[in-house]
ZAVEXPA-344858 format. One record per residue (C-alpha): residue number from 1; x, y, z. Coordinates in nm, 4 decimals. Layout:
[NUM [X Y Z]];
...
# end
This chain:
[1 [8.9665 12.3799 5.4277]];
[2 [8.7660 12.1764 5.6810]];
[3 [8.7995 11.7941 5.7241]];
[4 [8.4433 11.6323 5.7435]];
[5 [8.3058 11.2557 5.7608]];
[6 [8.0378 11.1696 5.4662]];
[7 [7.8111 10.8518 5.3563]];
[8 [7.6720 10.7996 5.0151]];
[9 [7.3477 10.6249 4.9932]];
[10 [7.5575 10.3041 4.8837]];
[11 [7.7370 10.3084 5.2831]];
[12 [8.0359 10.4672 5.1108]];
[13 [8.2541 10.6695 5.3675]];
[14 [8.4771 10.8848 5.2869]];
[15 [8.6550 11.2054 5.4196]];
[16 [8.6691 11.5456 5.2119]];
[17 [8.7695 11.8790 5.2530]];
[18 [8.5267 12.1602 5.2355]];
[19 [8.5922 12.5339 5.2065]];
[20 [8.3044 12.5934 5.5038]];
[21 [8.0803 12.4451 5.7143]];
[22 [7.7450 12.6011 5.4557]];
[23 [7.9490 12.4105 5.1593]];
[24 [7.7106 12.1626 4.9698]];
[25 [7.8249 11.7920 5.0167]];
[26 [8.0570 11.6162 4.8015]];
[27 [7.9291 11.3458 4.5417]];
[28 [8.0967 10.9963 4.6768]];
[29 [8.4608 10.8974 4.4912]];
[30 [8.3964 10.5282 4.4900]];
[31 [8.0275 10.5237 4.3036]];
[32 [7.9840 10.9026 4.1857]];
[33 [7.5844 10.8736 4.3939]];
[34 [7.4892 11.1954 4.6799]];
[35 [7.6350 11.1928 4.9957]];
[36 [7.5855 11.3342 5.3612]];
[37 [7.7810 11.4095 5.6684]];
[38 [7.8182 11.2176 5.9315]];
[39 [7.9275 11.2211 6.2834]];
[40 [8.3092 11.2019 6.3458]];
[41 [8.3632 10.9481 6.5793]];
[42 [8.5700 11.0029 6.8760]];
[43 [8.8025 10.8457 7.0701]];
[44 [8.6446 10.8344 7.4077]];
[45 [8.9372 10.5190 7.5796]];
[46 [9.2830 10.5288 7.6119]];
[47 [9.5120 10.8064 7.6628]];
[48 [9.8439 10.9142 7.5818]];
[49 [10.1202 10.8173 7.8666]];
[50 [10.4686 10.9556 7.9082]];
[51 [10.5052 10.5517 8.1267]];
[52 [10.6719 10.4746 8.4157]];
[53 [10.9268 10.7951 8.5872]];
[54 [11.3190 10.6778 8.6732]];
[55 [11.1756 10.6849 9.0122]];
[56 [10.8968 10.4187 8.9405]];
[57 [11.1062 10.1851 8.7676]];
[58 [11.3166 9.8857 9.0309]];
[59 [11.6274 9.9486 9.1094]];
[60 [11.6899 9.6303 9.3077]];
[61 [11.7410 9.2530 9.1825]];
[62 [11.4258 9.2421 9.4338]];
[63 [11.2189 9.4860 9.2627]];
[64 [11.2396 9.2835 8.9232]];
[65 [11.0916 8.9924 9.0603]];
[66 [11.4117 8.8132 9.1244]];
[67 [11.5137 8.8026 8.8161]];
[68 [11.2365 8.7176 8.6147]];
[69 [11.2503 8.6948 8.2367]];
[70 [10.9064 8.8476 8.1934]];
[71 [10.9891 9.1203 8.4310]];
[72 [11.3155 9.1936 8.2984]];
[73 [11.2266 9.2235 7.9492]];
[74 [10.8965 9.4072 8.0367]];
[75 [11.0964 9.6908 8.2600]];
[76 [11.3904 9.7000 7.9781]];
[77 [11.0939 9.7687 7.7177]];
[78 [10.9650 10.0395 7.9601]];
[79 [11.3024 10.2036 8.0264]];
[80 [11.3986 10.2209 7.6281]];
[81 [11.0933 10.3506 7.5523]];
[82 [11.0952 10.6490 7.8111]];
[83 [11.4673 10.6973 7.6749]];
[84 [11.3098 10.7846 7.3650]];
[85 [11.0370 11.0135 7.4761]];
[86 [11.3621 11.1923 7.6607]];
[87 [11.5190 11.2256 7.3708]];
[88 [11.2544 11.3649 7.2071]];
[89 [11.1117 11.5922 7.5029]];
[90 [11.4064 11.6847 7.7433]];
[91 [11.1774 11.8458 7.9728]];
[92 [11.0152 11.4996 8.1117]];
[93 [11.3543 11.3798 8.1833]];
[94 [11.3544 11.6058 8.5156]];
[95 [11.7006 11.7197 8.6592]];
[96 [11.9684 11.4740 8.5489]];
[97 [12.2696 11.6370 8.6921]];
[98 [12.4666 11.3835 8.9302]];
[99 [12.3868 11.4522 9.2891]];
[100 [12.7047 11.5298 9.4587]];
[101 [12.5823 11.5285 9.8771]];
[102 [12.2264 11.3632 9.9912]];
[103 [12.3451 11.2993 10.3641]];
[104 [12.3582 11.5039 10.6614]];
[105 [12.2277 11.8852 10.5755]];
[106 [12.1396 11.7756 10.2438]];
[107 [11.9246 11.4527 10.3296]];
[108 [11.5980 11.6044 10.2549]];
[109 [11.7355 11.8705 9.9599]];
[110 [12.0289 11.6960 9.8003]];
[111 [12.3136 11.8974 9.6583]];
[112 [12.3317 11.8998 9.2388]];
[113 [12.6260 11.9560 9.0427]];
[114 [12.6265 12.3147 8.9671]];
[115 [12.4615 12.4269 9.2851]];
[116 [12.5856 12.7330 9.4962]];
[117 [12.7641 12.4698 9.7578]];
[118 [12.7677 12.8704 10.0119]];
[119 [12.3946 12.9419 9.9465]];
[120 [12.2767 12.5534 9.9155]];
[121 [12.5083 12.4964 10.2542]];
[122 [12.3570 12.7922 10.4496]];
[123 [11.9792 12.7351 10.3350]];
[124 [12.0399 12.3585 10.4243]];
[125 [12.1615 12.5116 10.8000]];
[126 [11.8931 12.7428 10.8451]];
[127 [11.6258 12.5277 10.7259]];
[128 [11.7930 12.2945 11.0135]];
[129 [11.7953 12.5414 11.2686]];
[130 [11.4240 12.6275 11.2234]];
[131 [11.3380 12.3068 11.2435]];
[132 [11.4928 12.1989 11.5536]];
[133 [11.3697 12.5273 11.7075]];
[134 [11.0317 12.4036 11.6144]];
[135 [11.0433 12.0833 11.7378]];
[136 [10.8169 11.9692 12.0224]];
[137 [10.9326 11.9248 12.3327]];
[138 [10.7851 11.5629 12.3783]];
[139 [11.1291 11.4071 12.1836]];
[140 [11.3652 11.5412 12.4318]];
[141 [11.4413 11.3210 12.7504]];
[142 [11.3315 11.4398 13.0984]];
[143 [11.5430 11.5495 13.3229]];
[144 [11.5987 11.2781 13.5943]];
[145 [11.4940 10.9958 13.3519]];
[146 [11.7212 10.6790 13.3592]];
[147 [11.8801 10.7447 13.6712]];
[148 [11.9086 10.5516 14.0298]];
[149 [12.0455 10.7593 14.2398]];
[150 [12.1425 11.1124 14.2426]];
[151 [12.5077 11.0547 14.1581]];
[152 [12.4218 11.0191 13.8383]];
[153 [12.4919 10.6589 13.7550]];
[154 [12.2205 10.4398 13.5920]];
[155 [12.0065 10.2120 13.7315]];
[156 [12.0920 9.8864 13.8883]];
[157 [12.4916 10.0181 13.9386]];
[158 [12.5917 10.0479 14.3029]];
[159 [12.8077 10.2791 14.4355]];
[160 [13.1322 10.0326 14.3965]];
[161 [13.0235 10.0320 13.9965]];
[162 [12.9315 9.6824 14.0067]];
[163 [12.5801 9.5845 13.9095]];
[164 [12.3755 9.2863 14.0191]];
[165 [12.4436 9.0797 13.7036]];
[166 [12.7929 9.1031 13.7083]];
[167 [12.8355 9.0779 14.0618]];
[168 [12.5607 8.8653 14.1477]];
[169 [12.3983 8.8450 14.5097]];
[170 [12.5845 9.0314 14.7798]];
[171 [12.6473 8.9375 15.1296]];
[172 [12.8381 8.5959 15.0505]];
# end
């Protein structure tokens, strides 16, 4: 059966199912008088949304406005509703096992329950390693750079370790 729009000559409209698209229109429900089809309309605005990620919604007093009744109630509307769709669609909730290490070797890649901790711990190093033996040579300090003399004490200390601020004008 196909689903098809019709209009009786009385501006009747009414949906019917045919058996194919060559089938003769149906007579009209309501008044009994000939009918046509007509255009389906579509839908041409609005789209479906799964709303705002975990990651989109605030997670500071700050990020709600301060506070703010409106904001508040409008974020806690947001946050049940995408609770739902979770529910309903596990895969849009993304990976929701606690993170158990996002500093050091795992700032940029953090460490999940249920990881390999050996093969997370020695991708984390290389990745480190390959990194720092990319890196440009522009960070590093120069060689010489924020010394005075060549004993290698900084700048403004005198031999005797006192510097002109703390021992103020010499030769009194």
């Amino acid at each position: 059966m196909i689903l098809y729009d019709y209009k009786c000559t009385r501006d009747h409209r009414f949906e019917a199912g045919v058996a194919s698209m060559s089938s003769p229109a149906p007579d009209c429900p309501d008044c009994g008088e000939a009918s046509r089809r007509i255009l389906t309309t579509v839908r041409t605005s609005g789209f479906a949304s799964a709303g705002h990620s975990r990651e989109d919604m605030p997670k500071s007093w700050k990020g709600m406005s301060g506070g703010s009744p409106d904001a508040v109630n409008y974020w806690r509307r947001s946050m049940e509703k995408r609770e739902k769709l979770e529910e309903r669609y596990p895969e849009l909730g993304g990976d929701r096992r606690p993170i158990l290490a996002h500093e050091g070797i795992f700032q940029g890649r953090p460490l999940r329950a249920g990881d390999d901790i050996g093969a997370s711990v020695e991708a984390a190093v290389t990745a480190d390693a390959k990194q720092s033996a990319s890196a440009p040579a522009a960070g590093k300090p120069r060689a010489g750079a924020g010394k005075a003399n060549s004993g290698g004490k900084p700048a403004g200390t005198s031999a005797a370790g006192s510097t002109t601020a703390r021992g103020g004008a010499r030769g009194r």
